[in-house]
Backbone as JSON Lines, residues from 0, in Angstrom:
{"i":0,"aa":"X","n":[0.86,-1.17,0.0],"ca":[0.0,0.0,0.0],"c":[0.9,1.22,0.0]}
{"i":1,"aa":"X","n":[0.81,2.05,-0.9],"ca":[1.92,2.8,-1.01],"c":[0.51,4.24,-1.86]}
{"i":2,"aa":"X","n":[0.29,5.08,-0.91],"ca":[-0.72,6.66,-0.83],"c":[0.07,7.56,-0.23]}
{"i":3,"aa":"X","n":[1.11,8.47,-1.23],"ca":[1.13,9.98,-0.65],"c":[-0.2,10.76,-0.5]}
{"i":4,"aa":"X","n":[0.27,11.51,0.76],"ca":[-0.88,12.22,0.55],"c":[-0.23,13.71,1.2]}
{"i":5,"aa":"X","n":[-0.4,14.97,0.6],"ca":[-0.32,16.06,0.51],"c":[-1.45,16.86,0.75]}
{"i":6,"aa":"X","n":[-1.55,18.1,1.31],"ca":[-2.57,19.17,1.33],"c":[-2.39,20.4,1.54]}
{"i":7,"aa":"X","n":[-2.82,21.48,1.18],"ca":[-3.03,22.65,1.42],"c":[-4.48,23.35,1.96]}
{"i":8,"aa":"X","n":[-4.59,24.53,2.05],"ca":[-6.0,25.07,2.47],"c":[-6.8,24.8,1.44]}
{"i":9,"aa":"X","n":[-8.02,23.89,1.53],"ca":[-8.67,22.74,0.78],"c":[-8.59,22.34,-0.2]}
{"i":10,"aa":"X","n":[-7.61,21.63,-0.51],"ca":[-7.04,20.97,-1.7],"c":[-6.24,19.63,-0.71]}
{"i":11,"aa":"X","n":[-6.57,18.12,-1.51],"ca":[-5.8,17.29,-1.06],"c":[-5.52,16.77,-1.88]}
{"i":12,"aa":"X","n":[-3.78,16.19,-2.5],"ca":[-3.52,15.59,-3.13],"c":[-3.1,14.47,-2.7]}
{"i":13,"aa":"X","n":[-3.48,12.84,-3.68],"ca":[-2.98,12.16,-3.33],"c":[-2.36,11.39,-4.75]}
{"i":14,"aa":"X","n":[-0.69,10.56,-4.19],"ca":[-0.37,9.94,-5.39],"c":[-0.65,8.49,-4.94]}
{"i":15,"aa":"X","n":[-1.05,7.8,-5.85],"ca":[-1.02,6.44,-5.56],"c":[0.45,5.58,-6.14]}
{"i":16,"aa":"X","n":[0.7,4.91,-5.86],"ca":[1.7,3.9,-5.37],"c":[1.4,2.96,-6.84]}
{"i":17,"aa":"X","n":[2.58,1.64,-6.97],"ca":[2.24,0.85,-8.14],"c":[1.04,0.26,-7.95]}
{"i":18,"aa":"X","n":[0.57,0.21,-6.74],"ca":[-0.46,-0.83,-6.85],"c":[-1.87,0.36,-6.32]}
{"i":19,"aa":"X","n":[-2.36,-0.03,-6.71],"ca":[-4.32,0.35,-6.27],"c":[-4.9,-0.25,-5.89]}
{"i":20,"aa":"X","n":[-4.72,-0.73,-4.18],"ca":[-5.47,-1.8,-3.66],"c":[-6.88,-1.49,-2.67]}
{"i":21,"aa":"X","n":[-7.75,-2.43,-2.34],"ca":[-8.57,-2.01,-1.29],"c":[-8.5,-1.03,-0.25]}
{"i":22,"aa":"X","n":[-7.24,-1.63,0.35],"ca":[-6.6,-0.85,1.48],"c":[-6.46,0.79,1.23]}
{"i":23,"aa":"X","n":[-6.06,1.13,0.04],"ca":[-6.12,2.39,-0.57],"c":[-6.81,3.21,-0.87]}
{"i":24,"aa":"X","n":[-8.13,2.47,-0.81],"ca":[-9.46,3.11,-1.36],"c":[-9.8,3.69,0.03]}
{"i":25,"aa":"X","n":[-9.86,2.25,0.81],"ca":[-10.18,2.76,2.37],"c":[-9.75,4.1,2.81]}
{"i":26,"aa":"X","n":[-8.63,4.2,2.43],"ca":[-8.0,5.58,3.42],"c":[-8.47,6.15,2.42]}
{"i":27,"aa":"X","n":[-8.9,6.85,1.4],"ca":[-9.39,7.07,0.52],"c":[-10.76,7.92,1.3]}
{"i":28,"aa":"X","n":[-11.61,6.54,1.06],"ca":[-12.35,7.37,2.04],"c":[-12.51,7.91,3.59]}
{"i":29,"aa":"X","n":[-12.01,7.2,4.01],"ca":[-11.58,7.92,5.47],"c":[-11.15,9.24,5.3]}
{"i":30,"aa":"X","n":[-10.51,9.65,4.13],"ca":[-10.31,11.25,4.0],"c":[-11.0,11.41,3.11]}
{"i":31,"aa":"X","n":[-11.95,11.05,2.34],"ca":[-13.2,12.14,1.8],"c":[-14.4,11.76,2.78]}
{"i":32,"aa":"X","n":[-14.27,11.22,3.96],"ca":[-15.11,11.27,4.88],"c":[-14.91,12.63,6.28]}
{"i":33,"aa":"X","n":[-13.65,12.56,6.38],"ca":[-13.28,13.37,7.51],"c":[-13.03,14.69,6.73]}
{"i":34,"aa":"X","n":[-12.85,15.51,5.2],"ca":[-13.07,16.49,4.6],"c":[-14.04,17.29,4.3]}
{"i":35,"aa":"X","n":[-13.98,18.44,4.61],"ca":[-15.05,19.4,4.94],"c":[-15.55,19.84,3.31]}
{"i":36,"aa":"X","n":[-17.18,19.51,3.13],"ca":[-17.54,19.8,1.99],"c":[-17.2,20.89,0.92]}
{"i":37,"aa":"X","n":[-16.73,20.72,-0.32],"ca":[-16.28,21.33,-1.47],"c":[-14.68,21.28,-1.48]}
{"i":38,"aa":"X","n":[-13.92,20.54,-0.2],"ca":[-12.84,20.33,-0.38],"c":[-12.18,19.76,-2.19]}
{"i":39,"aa":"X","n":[-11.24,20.13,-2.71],"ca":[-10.65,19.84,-4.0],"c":[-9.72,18.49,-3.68]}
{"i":40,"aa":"X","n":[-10.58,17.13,-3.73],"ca":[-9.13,16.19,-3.73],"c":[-8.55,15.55,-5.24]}
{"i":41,"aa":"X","n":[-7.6,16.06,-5.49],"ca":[-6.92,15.07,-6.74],"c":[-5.85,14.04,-6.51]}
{"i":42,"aa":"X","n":[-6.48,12.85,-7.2],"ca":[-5.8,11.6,-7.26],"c":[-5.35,11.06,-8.71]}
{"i":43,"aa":"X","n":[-3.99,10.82,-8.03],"ca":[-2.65,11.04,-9.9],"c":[-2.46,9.44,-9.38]}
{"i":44,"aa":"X","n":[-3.02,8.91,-10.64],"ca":[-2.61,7.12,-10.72],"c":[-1.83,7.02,-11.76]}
{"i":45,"aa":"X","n":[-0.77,7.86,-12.14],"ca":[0.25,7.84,-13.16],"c":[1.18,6.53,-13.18]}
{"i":46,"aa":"X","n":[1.39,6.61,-11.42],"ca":[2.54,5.48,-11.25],"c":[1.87,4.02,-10.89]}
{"i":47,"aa":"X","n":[0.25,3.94,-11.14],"ca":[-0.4,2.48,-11.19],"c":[0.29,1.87,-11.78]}
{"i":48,"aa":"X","n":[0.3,0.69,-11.99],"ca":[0.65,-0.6,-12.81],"c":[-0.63,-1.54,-11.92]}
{"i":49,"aa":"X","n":[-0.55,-2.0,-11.14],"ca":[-1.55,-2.99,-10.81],"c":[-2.68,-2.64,-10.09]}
{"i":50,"aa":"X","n":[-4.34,-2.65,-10.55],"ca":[-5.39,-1.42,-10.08],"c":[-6.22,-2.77,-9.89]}
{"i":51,"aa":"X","n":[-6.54,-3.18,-8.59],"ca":[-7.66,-4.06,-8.72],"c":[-9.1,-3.26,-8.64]}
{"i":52,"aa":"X","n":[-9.68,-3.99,-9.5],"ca":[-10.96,-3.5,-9.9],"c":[-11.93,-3.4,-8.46]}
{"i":53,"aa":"X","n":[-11.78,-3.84,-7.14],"ca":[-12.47,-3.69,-6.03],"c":[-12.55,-2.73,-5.28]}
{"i":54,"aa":"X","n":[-11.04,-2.04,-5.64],"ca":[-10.66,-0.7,-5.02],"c":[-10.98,0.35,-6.09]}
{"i":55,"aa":"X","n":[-11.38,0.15,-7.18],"ca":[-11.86,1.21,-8.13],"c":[-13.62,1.03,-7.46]}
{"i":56,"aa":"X","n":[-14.03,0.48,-7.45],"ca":[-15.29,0.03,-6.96],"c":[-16.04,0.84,-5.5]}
{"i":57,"aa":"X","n":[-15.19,0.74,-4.62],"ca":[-14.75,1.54,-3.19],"c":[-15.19,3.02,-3.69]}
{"i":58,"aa":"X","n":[-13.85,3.49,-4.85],"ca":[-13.38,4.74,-5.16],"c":[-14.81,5.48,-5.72]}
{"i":59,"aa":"X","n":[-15.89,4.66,-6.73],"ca":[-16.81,5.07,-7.72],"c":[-17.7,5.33,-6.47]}
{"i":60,"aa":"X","n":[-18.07,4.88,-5.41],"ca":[-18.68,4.89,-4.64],"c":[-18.32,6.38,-3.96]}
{"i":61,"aa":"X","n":[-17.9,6.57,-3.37],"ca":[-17.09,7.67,-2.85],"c":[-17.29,8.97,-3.9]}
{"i":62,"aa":"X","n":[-16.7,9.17,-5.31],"ca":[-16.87,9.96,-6.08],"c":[-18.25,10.35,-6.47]}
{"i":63,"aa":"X","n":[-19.58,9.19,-6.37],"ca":[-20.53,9.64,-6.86],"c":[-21.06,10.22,-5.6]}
{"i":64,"aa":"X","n":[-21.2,9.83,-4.47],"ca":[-21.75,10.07,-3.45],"c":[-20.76,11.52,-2.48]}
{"i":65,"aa":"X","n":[-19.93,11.66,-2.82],"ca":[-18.56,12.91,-2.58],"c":[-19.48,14.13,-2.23]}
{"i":66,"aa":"X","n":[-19.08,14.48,-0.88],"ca":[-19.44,15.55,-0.33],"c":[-18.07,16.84,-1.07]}
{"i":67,"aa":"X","n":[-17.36,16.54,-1.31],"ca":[-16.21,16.7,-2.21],"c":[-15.98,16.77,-3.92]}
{"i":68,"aa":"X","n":[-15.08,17.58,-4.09],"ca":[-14.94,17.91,-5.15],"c":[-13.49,16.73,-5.95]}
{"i":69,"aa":"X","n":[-13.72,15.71,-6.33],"ca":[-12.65,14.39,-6.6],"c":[-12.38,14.65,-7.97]}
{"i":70,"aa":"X","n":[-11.14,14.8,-8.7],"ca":[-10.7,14.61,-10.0],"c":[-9.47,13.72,-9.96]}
{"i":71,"aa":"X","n":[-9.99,12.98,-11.05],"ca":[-8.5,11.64,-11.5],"c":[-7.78,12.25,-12.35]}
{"i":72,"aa":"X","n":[-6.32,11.87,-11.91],"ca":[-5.7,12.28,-13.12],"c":[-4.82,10.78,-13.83]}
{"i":73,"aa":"X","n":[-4.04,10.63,-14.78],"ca":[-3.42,9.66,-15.36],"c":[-4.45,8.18,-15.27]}
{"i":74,"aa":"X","n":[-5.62,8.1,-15.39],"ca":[-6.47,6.68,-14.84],"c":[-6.4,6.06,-16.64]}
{"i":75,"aa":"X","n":[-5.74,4.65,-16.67],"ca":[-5.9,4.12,-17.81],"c":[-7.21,3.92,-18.6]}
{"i":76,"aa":"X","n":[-7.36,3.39,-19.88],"ca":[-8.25,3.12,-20.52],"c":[-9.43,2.17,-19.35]}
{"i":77,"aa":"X","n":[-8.62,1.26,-19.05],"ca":[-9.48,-0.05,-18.36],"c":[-9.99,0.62,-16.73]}
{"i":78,"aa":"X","n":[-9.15,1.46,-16.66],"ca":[-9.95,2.3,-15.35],"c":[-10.95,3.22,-15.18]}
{"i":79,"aa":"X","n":[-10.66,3.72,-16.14],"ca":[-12.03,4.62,-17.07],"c":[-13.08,3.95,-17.26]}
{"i":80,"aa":"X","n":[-12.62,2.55,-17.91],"ca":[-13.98,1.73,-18.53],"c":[-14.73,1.25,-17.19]}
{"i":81,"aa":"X","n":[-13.85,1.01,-16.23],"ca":[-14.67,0.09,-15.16],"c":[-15.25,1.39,-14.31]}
{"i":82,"aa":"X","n":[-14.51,2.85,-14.13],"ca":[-15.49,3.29,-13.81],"c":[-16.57,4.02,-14.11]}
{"i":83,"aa":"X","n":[-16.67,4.8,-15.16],"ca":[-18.12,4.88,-15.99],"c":[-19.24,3.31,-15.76]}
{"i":84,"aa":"X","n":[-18.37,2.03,-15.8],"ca":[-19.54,1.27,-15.74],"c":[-20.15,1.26,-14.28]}
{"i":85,"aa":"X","n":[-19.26,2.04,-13.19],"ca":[-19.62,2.37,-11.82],"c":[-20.61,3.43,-11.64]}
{"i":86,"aa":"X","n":[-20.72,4.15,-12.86],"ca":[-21.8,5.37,-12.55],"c":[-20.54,6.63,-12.51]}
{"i":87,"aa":"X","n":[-19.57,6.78,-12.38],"ca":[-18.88,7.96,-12.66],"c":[-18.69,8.42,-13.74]}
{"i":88,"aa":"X","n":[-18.67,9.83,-14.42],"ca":[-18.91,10.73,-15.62],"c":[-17.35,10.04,-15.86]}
{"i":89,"aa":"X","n":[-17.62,10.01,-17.6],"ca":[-16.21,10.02,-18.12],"c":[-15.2,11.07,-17.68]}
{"i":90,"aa":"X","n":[-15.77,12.06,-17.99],"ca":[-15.12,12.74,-17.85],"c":[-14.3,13.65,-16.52]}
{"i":91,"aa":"X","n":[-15.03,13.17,-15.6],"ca":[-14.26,12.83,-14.19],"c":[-12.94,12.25,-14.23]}
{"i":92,"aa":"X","n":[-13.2,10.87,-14.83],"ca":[-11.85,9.74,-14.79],"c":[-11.31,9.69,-15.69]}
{"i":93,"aa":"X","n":[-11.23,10.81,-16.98],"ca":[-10.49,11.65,-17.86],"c":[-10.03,12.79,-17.76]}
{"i":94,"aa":"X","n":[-10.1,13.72,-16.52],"ca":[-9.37,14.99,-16.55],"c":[-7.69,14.91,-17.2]}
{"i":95,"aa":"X","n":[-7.52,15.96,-17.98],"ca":[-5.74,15.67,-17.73],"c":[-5.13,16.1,-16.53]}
{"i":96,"aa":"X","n":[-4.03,15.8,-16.66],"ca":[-3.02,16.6,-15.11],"c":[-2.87,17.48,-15.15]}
């Protein structure tokens, strides 16, 4: 499990690690749970290589329901695909960086 996580006055960035696991999503939401509404969090999955689809699952949950303002950045083709089929706007899990 490997989540930087960075912040400023409401903005949180986080980088994810090679892998994108459950565990990641969790803290995930544990901080778009404990973030005060319209907070800006961006999450850079540039350095993914291995994204299990359970923790994208976690994540779609979280983004649609987001008291928060969530943008992806670097999310592959197949991460895109699985989450639009989660109910998240393409174009959410297409922003560029």
């Amino acid at each position: 499990m490997a989540l930087e996580i960075g912040s400023t006055d409401g903005e949180v960035t986080l980088r994810v690690g090679a892998s994108f696991l459950p565990e990641d999503a969790s803290r995930i939401h544990e901080l778009v749970e404990r973030s005060p509404p319209g907070t800006h969090v961006e999450i850079d999955f540039r350095r993914v290589r291995d994204c299990h689809d359970a923790a994208l699952s976690q994540l779609a949950r979280d983004i649609v329901a987001a008291r928060v303002v969530i943008a992806l950045h670097g999310t592959s083709q197949h991460q895109e695909r699985v989450l639009r089929y989660l109910g998240v706007r393409a174009a959410l899990a297409a922003r560029p960086a």
